[in-house]
N, C-alpha and C positions, 0 to 999 in steps of 0.2 A: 669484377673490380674488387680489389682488395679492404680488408677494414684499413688500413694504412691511406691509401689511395682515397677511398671514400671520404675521408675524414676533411681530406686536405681540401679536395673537391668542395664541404661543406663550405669550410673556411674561405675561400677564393669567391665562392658566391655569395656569401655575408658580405665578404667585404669590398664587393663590386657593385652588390644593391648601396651601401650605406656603412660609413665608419663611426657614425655617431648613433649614440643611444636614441631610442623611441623617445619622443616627447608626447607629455599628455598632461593638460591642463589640473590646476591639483585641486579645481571647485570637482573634477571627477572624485576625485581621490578623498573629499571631502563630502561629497554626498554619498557613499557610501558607508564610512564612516558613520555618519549620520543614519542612514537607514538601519544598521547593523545594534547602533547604542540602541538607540528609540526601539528598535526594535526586543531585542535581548534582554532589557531591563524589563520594557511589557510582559513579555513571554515568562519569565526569571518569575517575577510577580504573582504573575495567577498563579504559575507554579507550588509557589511556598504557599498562598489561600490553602491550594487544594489540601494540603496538611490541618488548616485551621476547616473548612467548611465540608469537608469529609463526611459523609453520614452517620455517626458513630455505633459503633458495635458495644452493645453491653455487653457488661460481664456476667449478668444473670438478665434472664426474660422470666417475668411471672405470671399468675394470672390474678383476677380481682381480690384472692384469698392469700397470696405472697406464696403460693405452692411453686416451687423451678419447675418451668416448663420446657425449655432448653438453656443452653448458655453461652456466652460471645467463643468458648474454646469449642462448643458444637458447631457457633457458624464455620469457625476459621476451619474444621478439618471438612465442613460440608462444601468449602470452597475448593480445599486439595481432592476432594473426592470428584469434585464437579472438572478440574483440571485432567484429572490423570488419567481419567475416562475420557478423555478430549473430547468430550461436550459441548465448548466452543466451537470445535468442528462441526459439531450436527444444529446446534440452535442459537440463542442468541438471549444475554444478558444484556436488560436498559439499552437495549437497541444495536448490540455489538457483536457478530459474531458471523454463523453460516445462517445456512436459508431452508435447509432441510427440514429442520424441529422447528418446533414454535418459542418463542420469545418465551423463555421460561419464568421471567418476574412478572411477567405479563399475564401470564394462565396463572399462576400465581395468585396475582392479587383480585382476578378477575372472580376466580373459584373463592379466595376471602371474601370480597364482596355478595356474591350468590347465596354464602352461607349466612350471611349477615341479613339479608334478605328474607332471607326462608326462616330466620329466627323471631325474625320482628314481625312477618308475616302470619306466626303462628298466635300470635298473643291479639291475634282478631279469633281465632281457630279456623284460618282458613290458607289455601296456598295464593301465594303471591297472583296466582294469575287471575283468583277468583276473588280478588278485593275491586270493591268498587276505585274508582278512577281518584277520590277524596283521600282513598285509603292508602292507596296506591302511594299517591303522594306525600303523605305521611310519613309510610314506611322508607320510601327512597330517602327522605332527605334526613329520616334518620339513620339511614346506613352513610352518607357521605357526612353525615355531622361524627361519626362512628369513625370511619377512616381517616377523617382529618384530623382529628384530636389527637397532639404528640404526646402519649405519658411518659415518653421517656425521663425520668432522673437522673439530670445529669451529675449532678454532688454524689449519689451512690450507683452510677453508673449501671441503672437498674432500668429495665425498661416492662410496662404493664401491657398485656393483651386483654383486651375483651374477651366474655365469653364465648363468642361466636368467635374470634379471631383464630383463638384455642383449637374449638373444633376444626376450624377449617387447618389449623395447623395435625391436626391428630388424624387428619382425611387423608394426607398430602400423600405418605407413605405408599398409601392404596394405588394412590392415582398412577403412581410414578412406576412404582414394579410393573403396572400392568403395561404403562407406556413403553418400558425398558425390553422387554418378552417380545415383543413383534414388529422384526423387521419390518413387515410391511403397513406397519403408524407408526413410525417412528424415522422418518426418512435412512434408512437401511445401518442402522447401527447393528452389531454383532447380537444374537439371540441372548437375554438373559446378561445384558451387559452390568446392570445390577441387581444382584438379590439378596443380599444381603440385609436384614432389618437393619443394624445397629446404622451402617451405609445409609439406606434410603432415610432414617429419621434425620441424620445429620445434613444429607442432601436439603434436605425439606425446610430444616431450620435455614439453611442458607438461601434460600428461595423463600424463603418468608422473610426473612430480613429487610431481602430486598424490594418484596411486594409490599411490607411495613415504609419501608424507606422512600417507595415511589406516591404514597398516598398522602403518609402526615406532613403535616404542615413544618417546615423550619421555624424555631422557636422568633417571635415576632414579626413571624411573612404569614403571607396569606398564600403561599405555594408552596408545594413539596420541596422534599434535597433533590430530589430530581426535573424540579419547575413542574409538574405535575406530568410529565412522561411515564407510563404510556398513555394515549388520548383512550379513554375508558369514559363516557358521563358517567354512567352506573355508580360508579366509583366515586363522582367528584373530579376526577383529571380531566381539566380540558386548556387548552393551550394560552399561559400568561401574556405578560405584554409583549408583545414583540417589536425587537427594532428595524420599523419599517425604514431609518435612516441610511442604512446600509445601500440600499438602491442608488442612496444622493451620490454617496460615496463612488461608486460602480461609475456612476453617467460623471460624474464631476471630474475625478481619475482621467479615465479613457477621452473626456475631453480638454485635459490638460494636457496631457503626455502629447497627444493627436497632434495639437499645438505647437509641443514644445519642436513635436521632432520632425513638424513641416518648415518650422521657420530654420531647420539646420538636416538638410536635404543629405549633408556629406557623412551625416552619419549611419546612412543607410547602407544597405549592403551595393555596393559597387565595385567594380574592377579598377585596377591603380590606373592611374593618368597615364603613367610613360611606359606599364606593363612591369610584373615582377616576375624574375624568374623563379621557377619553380623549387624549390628544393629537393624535392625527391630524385632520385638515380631513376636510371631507366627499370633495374630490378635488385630488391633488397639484399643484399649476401650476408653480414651482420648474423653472426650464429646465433645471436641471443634473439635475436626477431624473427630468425629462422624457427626458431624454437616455439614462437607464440602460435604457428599454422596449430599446433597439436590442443591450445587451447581454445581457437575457433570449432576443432572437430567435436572436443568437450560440451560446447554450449548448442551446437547444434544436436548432440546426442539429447541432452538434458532438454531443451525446448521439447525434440519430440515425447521425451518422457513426459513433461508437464500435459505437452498436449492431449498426449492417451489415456493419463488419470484423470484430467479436467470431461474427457468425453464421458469417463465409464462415471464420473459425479452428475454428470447434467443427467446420464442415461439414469441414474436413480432417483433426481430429482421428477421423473413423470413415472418410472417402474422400477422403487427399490428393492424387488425380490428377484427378477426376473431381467438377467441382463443376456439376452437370445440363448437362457433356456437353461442360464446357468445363478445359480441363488449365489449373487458376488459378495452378499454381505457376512456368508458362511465363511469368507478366505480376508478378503478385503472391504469389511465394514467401511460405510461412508466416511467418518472420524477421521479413519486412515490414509483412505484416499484423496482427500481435501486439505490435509497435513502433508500429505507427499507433492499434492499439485500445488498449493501457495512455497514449499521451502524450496522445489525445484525450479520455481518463478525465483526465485530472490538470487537463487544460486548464479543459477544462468544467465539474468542481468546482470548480479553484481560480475562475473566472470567476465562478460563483455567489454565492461567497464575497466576493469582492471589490464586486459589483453591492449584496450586502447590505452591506457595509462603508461603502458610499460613499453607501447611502440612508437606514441611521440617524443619520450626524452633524446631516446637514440637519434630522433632527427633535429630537434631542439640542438643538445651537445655536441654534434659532429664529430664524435667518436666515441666509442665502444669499452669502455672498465673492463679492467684484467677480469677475469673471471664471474663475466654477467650471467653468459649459457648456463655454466651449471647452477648458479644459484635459480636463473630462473626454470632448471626444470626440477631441483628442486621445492622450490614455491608451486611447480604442479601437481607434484605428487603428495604434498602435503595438503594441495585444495581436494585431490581425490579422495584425498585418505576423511576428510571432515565431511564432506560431501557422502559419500557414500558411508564412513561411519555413523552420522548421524541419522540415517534413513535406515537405516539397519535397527538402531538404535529405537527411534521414534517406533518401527513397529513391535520392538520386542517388550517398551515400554507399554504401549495400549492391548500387547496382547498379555499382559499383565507379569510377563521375566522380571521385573526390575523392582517387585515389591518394597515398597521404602524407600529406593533409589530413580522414583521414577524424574521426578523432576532434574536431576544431576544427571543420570543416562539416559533416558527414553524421551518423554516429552515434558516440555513445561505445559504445556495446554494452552498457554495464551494466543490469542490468531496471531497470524505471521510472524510468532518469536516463539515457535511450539519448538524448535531444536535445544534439545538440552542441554543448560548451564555450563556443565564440563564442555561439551565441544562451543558452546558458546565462547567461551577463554580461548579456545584452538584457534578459533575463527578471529578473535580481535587479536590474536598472538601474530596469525596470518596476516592480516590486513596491513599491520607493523611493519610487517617482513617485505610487504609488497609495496609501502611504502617509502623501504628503505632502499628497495630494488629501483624505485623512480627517482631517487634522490640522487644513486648513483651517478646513472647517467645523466643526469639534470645538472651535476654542480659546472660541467664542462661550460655550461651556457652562461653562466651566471658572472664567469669572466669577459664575456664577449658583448659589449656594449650595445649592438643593435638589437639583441634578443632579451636581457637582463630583463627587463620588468615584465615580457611575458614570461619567463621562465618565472619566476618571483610568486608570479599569479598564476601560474601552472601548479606549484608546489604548495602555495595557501590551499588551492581547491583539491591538492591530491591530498594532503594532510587531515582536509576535513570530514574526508570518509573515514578513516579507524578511529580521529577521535568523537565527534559526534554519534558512534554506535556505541559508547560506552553507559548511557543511559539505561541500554537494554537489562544492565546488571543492575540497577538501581533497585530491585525487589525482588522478591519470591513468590513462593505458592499460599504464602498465609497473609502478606499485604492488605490492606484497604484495598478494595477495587480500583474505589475513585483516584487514590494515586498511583494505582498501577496504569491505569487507563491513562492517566496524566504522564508519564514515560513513556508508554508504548507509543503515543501519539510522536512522544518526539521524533522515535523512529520512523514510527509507517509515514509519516507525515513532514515532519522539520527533514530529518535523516534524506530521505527518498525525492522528496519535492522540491524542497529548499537546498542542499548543498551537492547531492546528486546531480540536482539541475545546473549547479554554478561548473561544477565539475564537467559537465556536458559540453553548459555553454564554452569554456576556455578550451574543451577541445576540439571542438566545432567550427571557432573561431584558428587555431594553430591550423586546424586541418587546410583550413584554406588560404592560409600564410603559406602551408607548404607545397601547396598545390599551384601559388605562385596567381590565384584570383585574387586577392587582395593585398594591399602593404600592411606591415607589421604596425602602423600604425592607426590605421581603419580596425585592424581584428582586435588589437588593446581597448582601444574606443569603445566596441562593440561587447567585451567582456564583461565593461565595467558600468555599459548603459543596459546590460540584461539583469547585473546583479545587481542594481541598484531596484532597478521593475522586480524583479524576483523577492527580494529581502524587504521591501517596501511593506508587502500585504501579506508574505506568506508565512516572515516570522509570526507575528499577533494571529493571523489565519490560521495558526495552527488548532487553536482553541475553540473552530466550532466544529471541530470533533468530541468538545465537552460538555455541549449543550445539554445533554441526558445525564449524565455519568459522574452527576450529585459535585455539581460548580454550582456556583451562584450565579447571581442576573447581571453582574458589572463583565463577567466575563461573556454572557453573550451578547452585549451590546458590542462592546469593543473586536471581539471575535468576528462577531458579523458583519462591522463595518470594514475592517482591514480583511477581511475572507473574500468582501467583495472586490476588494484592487487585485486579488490575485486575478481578475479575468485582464485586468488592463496588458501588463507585457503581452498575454495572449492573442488581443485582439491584434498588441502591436504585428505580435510575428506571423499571426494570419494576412496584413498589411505588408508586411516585409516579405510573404511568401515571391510575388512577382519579380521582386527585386532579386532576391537568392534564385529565382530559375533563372534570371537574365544574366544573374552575375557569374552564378555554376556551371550551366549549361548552352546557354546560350553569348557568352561573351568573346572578345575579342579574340582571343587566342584559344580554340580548342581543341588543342593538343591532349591536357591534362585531364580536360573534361571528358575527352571522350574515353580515355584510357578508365576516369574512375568515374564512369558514368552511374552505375549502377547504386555504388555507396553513396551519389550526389544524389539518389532518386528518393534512397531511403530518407538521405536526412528528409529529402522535402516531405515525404510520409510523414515525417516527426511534425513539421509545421504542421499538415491539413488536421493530423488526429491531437495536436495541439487544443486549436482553438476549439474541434469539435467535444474529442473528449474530455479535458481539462475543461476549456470554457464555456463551451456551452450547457453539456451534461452534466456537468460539476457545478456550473452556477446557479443549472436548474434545481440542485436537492441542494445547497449549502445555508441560503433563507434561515433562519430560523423555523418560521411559520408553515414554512415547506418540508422541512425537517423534522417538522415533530409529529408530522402526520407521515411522512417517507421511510424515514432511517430503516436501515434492514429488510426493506422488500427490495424485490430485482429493482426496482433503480437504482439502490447501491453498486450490484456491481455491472450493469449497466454501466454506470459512469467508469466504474473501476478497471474493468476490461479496455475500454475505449484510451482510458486515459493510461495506465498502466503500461498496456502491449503497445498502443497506439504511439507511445512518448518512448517512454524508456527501451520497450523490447525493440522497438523499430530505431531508436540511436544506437541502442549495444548492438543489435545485427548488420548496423554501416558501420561501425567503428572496426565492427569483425571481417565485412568484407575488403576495409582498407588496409589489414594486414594481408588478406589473401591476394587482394590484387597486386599487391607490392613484392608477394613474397612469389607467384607466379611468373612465369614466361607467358609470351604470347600466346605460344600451340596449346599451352595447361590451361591458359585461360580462355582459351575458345571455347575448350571442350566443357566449362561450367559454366560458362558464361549462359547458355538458354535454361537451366537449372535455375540460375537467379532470376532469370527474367521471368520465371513460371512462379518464382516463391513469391515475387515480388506484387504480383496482381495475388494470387493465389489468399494471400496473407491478408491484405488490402477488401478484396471481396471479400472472404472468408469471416473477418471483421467486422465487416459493414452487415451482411446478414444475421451471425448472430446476433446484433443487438438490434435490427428493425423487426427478425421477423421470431425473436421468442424474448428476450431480455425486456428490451422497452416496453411493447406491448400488455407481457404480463403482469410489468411494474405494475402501467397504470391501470389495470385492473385491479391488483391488490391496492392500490393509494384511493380510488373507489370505494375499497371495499373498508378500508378503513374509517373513512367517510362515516361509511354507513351503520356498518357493527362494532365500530371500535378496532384498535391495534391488536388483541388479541387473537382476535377473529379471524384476520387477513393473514396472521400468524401461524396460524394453527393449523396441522397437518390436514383435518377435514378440510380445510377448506383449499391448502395450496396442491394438493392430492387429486381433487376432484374436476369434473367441467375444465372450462375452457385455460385453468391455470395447468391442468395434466398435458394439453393438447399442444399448448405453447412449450411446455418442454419438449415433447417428443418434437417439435418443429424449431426446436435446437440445433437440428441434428443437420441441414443441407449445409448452413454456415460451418457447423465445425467439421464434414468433411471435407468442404473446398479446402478452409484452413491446415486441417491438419494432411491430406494427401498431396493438396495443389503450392501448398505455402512452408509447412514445416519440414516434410520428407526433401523436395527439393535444395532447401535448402543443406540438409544435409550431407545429402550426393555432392553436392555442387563443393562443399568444403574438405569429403571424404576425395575425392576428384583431385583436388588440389594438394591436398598432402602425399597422395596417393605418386600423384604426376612428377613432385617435387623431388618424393624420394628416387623415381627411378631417374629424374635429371642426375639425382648426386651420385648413382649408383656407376650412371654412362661418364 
């Protein structure tokens, strides 16, 4: 069929379903609106706090005698030291980062605390363990009257350390060279990754700061900048008030919504009354969609990449010297390989995404712009070229080439925004590009009355991928934490969850406008009743990722209470799940179903590890109260796995195979079709065992342990190293080969198969 032919074909079937525009109620149109202000202005809000409640950096620290013991420009390069040796990759600052290293403001202030101990403990002349029980108790609660006391000055910007604070700061240097030295305590960081004195002191000042930061008091609270995180007694941290309200919120939601959308049955996912025909041709001809096969084989190359770094990380998380026999952190330090596994997750999603972005306009407009093919294969070579330059980059940055330049060429350091600055521009220059590539084809529709306001809403949600990443840029390597933490959130968080998600949902909804399951007026509906559930809870939800990360208390009540409506749309579309098999695969006409059975499997994949991973796992650590004993043990990426691959990886790999199916013949598609079928459990299993039988598990053994000896403790390489936290890694290992042999390699094949097969059609 020709793009000429095709086009007309499109046209003839619009306007035989329907010559008039979609209508849709405008209380829709108005409750979104609504969710979006309420929402954005909240968000906007804490935002700007986070400027004003910031922990502050002095510009000198002294000791009781006014002598300079470090200074605010030592912490800010012990923060770029702490980056550019992507130490984020190995441990974890105020609760944020890997799982490898220990919580470093946490050992941190744990060791200040110790010292503080052992000094008071001396002015009996005895050691702490040998003071009577009286004494005991003396000296503790003058070491937490010690840490809680803020001397900071704020009018000369000067902040005092106690005696003991001092030494434990003059200790710190020691501590850290010798952590630095051996790969195998140190969860497999490169040998000797710092020795340098002037380096280690300035390290130390910045890990003091923020073990100073996590204990004193905010000036007029009775809780630290950090609500007293981490849960330390010794110290005085133990967990503020927390808003148990959040719950009300959760059960009051989900039995609202329940309500609203039993009493209006039609909004449910269902097949049309009189039946729609399908939009789609029997097989894609469309050079420019012909073209996207080569970016399905791209994301499937990348997925297995992720998946073979993520195996050789979990393999160092129980043996970081010894990966069968070969010392991996002598080549490929952990830092490294934990920076390659999260940038080539974002990659390969975002790729996904974009591949289905650029294959529904083409069927939206009903015909083809002069010159789409080359632009879009230019837009591939220019994701290769960011893609593979920044991974180049990242390593030559941590193996130390980019002196100076690391944060602009090599890595930023921060989790999941470690790709450096300069290709960070590349990448929003890209996003632009690829958005301009969807507009193309989209304005066709925009004349055509029955498709107009989903195209409208097709282009809002394409639009809000490049510009909602532009936050990313919003700071550097020498920032406040607490506002850098405040941005990145927007991204991992607002960026990923929230318009990610809206972007999903509209294509989700088209896919099955063209698959001819639903009327264009059921999938509008359905758009604009998930963004409504979605922007409800997950804008203001974005903020109890700040619970630790030096916010105050009004941000976690509100945080917590709107973090809990994020589980409601969840529950809804675990509810909805039955309806979407009835309506996908089991409805009146399955012609279309059977043809894109496999991409209709996935989405439903997206449902189950929806409510699982998203709302269950996620609702289980988001609490407050749950959180401030959780953050950063394996129940983080517990949930993060489940929800992450289980949500987004498992939509971008149906959106991928809806280009493959479309761009196939039948004979092509036979031959990959058991390939899918093998990735599809594969992936699913695969999934389901790493987190029952090493992730979950080991969580709650460390949330146990933190119970017991404090967050430090659960933290800390002796103890995530040892016993049954070592054994739970190595039993990592069944789930990620089903995954990565049964789940990612298949899939591969099955897309190499298909381009492969494509090409020798065009050749005959």
């Amino acid at each position: 069929m020709s793009t000429e032919n095709r086009g007309s074909w499109f046209g003839k079937n619009l306007n035989s379903s329907s010559n008039t525009p979609t209508t849709l109620s405008g209380w829709w149109i108005f409750g979104l609106c609504v969710a979006m202000i309420v929402g954005f202005t909240t968000l906007i809000t804490l935002t700007c706090r986070a400027y004003v409640d910031k922990p502050p950096i002095p510009e000198q620290v002294v000791d009781t005698s006014g002598n300079t013991v470090f200074t605010g420009s030592d912490i800010r390069q012990g923060q770029e030291i702490f980056l550019s040796k992507g130490l984020m990759s190995n441990g974890t600052v105020w609760g944020h980062g890997s799982y490898l290293g220990p919580d470093f403001s946490a050992l941190t202030l744990h060791r200040m605390g110790e010292q503080a101990r052992n000094d008071y403990a001396a002015e009996f002349n005895k050691s702490y363990k040998k003071l009577s029980a009286e004494q005991k108790g003396a000296v503790d609660a003058k070491v937490i009257e010690t840490l809680k006391t803020n001397r900071y000055n704020s009018t000369q910007s000067v902040l005092t350390l106690t005696d003991s604070q001092v030494r434990a700061y003059q200790a710190e240097p020691a501590h850290w060279a010798e952590y630095f030295s051996n790969p195998g305590k140190n969860g497999g960081l490169k040998p000797n990754t710092i020795t340098d004195p002037d380096e280690l002191k300035k390290l130390s000042a910045y890990f003091t700061w923020m073990a100073w930061a996590s204990a004193a008091n905010r000036p007029g609270e009775s809780y630290s900048y950090t609500n007293n995180f981490p849960y330390d007694p010794t110290v005085g941290n133990t967990p503020t008030t927390v808003a148990f309200v959040s719950i009300l919120f959760l059960l009051g939601g989900i039995g609202l919504t329940l309500f609203i959308i039993g009493r209006h049955p039609e909004w449910d996912w269902h097949s049309a009354q009189n039946g729609t025909a399908p939009w789609l041709p029997a097989q894609m001809t469309s050079p420019s969609q012909k073209a996207l096969v080569k970016f399905v084989v791209f994301v499937a190359f990348l997925f297995i990449m992720q998946c073979l770094v993520g195996g050789g990380v979990a393999h160092m998380r129980a043996d970081p010297t010894n990966f069968y026999g070969i010392n991996l952190a002598e080549y490929f330090p952990s830092s490294l390989l934990r920076t390659f596994h999260l940038q080539a997750m974002i990659f390969w999603l975002a790729t996904g995404f974009a591949t289905g972005g650029l294959f529904l306009p083409r069927i939206l407009g009903g015909k083809e712009m002069p010159g789409q093919a080359p632009l879009t294969n230019i837009l591939f070579a220019a994701l290769a070229m960011v893609v593979f330059g920044s991974v180049l980059s990242e390593w030559g940055g941590l193996s130390g080439l980019w002196d100076g330049m690391t944060f602009w060429l090599g890595s930023q350091g921060w989790e999941y925004l470690e790709i450096g600055r300069a290709w960070q521009w590349l990448l929003i220059v890209g996003l632009l590009f690829w958005f301009f590539l969807v507009v193309r084809n989209t304005v066709p529709a925009l004349k055509r009355p029955p498709v107009r306001k989903l195209s409208i809403m097709f282009l809002i949600a394409a639009f809000s991928i490049p510009f909602f990443y532009l936050p990313a840029v919003f700071f550097d390597n020498t920032t406040n934490y607490t506002i850098v933490d405040t941005w990145r959130f927007w991204i991992i968080h607002l960026w990923v969850e929230g318009f990610f998600e809206l972007f999903a949902t509209t294509m989700v909804a088209l896919t099955f406008i063209e698959l001819g399951l639903v009327s264009k007026q059921m999938g509008l509906r359905l758009i604009f009743l998930d963004a409504i559930l979605i922007f409800m809870g997950g804008i203001i939800g974005t903020g109890h990722h700040w619970y630790f990360s030096g916010m105050t208390q009004p941000n976690m009540m509100l945080s917590s209470c709107f973090s809990a409506l994020e589980v409601v749309p969840l529950v809804v579309l675990c509810v909805e799940a039955w309806s979407f098999r009835k309506t996908a695969l089991l409805g009146p006409d399955q012609t279309m179903a059977k043809k894109f059975y496999w991409p209709l499997m996935f989405m439903l994949g997206v449902g189950f590890w929806n409510f699982i991973g998203a709302g269950v796992l996620g609702f289980l650590i988001n609490m407050p109260i749950v959180s401030y004993f959780e953050v950063g043990t394996y129940l983080t990426p517990n949930h993060g796995h489940a929800a992450m691959f289980g949500v987004f990886g498992m939509l971008s790999l149906a959106l991928c195979l809806m280009v493959l199916r479309e761009s196939a013949s039948d004979e092509v598609w036979a031959k990959a079709e058991k390939w899918i079928k093998c990735s599809f459990w594969g992936l699913n299993i695969g999934l389901m065992l790493m987190l029952v039988l090493s992730l979950m598990p080991a969580g709650f053994l460390q949330l146990w342990d933190v119970f017991s000896n404090g967050y430090w403790h659960a933290r800390s390489v002796e103890f995530t190293n040892s016993g049954l936290l070592s054994f739970f890694g190595y039993f990592r290992m069944p789930g990620d080969l089903v995954f990565i042999f049964f789940g990612a390699i298949p899939f591969f094949v099955a897309s190499w198969k298909v381009w492969k097969g494509n090409a020798r059609t065009s050749t005959n």
